[in-house]
C-alpha positions in Angstrom: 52.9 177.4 108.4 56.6 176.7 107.6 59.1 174.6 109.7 62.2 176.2 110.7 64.9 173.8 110.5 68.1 174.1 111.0 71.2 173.8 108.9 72.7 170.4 110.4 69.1 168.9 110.0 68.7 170.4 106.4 72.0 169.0 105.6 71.9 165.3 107.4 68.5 165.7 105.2 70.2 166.1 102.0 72.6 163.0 103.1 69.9 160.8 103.7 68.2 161.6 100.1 71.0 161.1 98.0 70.9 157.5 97.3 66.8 159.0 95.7 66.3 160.6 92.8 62.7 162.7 91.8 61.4 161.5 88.6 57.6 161.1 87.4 56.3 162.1 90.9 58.0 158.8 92.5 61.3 158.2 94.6 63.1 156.0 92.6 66.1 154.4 94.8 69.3 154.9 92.9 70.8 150.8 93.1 74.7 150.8 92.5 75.1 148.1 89.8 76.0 144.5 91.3 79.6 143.5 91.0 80.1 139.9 88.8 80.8 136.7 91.2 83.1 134.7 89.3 83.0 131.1 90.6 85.7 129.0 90.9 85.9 125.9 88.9 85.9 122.9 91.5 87.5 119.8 90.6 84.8 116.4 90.7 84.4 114.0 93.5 86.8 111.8 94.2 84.9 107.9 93.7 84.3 106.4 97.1 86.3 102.9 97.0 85.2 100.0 99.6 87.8 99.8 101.7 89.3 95.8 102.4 89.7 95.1 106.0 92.9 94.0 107.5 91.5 91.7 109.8 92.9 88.4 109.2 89.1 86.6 109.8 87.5 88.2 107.6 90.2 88.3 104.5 90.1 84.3 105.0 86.7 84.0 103.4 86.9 86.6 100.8 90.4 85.7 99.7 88.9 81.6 99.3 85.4 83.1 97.2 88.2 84.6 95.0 90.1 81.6 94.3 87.2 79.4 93.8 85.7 81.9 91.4 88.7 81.6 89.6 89.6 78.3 90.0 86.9 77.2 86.7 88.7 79.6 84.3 92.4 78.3 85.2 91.4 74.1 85.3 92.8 73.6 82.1 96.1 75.5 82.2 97.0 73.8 85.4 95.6 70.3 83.4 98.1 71.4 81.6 101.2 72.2 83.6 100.4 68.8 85.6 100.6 66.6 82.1 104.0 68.6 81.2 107.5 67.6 82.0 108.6 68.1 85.5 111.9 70.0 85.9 114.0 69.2 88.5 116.3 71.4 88.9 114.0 74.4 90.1 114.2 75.9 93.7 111.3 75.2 95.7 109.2 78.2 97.3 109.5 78.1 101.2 106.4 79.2 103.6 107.7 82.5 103.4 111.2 83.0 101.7 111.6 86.9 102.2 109.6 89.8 103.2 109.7 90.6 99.4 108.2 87.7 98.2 104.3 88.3 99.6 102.4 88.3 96.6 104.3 86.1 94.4 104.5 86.4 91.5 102.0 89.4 90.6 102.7 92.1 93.6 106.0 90.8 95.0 109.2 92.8 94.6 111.9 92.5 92.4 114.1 89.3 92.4 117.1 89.1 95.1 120.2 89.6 93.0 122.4 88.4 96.2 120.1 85.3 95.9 120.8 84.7 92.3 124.3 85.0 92.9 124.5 82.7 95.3 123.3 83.4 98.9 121.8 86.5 100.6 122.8 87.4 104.1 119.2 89.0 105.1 117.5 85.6 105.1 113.5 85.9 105.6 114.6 90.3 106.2 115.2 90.5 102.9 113.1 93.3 100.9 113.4 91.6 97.7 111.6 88.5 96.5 113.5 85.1 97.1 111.1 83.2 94.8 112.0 82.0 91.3 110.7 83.5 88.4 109.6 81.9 85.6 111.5 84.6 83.7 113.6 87.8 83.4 111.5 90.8 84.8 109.9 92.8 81.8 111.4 96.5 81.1 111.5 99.2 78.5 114.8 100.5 76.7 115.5 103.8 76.9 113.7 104.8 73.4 110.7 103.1 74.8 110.9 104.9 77.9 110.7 108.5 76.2 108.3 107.5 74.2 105.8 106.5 77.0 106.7 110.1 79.1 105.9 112.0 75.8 102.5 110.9 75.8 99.6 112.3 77.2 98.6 111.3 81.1 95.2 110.2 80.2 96.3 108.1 76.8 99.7 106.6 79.0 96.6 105.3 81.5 94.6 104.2 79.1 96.9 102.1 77.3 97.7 100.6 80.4 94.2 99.6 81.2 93.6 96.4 79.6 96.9 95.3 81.0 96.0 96.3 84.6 92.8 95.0 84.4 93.9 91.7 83.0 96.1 91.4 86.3 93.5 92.4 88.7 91.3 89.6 87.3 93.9 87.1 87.4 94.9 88.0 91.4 93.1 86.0 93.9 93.7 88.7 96.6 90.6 90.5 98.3 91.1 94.0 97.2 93.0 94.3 94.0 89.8 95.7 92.7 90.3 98.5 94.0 93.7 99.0 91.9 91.5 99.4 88.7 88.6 101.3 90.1 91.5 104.1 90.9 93.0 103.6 87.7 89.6 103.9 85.6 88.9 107.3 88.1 91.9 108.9 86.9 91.5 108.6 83.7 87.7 110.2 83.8 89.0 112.5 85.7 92.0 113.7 83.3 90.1 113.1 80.1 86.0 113.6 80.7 85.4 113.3 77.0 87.5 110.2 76.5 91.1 110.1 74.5 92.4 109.8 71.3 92.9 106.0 70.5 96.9 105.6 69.6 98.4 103.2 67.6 100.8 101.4 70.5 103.9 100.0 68.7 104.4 96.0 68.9 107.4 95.9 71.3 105.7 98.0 74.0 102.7 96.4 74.1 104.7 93.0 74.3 106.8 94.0 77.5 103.3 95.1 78.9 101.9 91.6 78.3 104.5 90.2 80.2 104.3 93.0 82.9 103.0 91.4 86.5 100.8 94.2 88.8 103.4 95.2 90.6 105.3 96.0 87.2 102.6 98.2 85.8 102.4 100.1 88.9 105.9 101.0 89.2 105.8 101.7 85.7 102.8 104.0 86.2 105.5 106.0 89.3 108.1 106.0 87.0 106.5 107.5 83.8 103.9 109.9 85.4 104.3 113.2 87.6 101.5 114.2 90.2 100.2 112.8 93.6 98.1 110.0 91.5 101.1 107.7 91.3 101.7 107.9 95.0 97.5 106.5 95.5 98.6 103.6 93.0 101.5 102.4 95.5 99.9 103.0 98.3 97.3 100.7 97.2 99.9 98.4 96.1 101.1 98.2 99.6 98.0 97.4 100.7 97.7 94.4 98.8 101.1 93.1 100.1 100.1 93.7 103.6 96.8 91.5 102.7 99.6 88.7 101.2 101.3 88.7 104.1 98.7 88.5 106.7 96.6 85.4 104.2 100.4 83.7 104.6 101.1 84.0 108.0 97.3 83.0 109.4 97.5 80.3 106.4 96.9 76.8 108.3 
């Protein structure tokens, strides 16, 4: 016997078949072919960094292990300094001259040019350093300065690497470590595969001798677009909030 069906079933049939197809006695399902995921290329972690604490107890201890560690390696130049001639006519260094000079002489800010003309109304306000320097701050002419912005991010930081790790090592303050852990990030980040060694010309690399921390850092702003300059100062400031808290809770 036959079943009588009727045309809206026969045709709700047809709809429900047509994804099927008859083909050696089986029901093949008909699969639409899979559409191509492209995934999007993520950029790599950034490195976790130990954070320094501000608290003024604990910064005591770690900033005396650092200058004890480095107080072996520096014995003779001060041996030396202390046999040398005595000059007299130097300023002494106050407690704390200005609110520049935290961190003098390798994170402090600029000289005071009120100061070096002859008094600055700002007193211990001032932003700049009221410290003396042993000598004129370090800086680029103008041909030098092109030359440094027409190179390549990752070779600009890795000529500066030997330079900014030469300072951290030579800074007694709990933290600067982290300065060249961001700097040594960046420039895996920007060049995975390393970069292409580059002769530096003499009277570049011997302003960057001379440069202090604070000097390669504001160099780094100055020369280099992006948001990476920005973590290098902010870490800067960091380390002159640590100077100032050692001073002020200094016995």
């Amino acid at each position: 016997q036959f079943m009588l069906v009727t045309q809206k079933q026969y045709r709700s049939c047809i709809v429900a078949m047509a994804g099927f197809r008859y083909q050696m006695t089986f029901i093949d399902e008909v699969a639409e072919p899979a559409a191509e995921v492209i995934r999007a290329k993520s950029c790599p972690p950034a490195p976790k960094t130990p954070t320094v604490t501000k608290d003024s107890n604990n910064l005591g201890p770690m900033h005396e292990r650092k200058r004890l560690s480095l107080q072996v390696s520096k014995l003779a130049e001060r041996s030396q300094q202390l046999s040398g001639p005595v000059e007299r006519g130097a300023p002494q260094a106050q407690a704390i001259p200005s609110l520049g000079s935290y961190g003098h002489p390798n994170i402090c800010r600029r000289p005071c040019i009120l100061l070096m003309r002859g008094a600055c109304q700002k007193g211990a306000a001032c932003g700049f350093c009221h410290v003396a320097h042993e000598a004129r701050v370090p800086s680029f002419d103008k041909q030098q300065r092109d030359f440094l912005k027409h190179l390549p991010p990752a070779t600009f930081l890795e000529m500066i690497l030997p330079y900014v790790r030469k300072a951290v090592e030579e800074s007694e303050l709990p933290g600067a470590g982290q300065v060249l852990q961001l700097l040594e990030s960046e420039i895996v980040i920007r060049a995975p595969g390393g970069t292409t060694v580059q002769r530096i010309p003499r009277k570049i690399r011997y302003v960057l001798q001379r440069m202090s921390l604070a000097n390669l850092v504001s160099l780094t702003c100055s020369t280099l677009p992006g948001r990476f300059p920005k973590l290098m100062s902010i870490e800067l400031k960091n380390l002159r909030e640590t100077a100032m808290i050692l001073e002020v809770c200094a016995p």
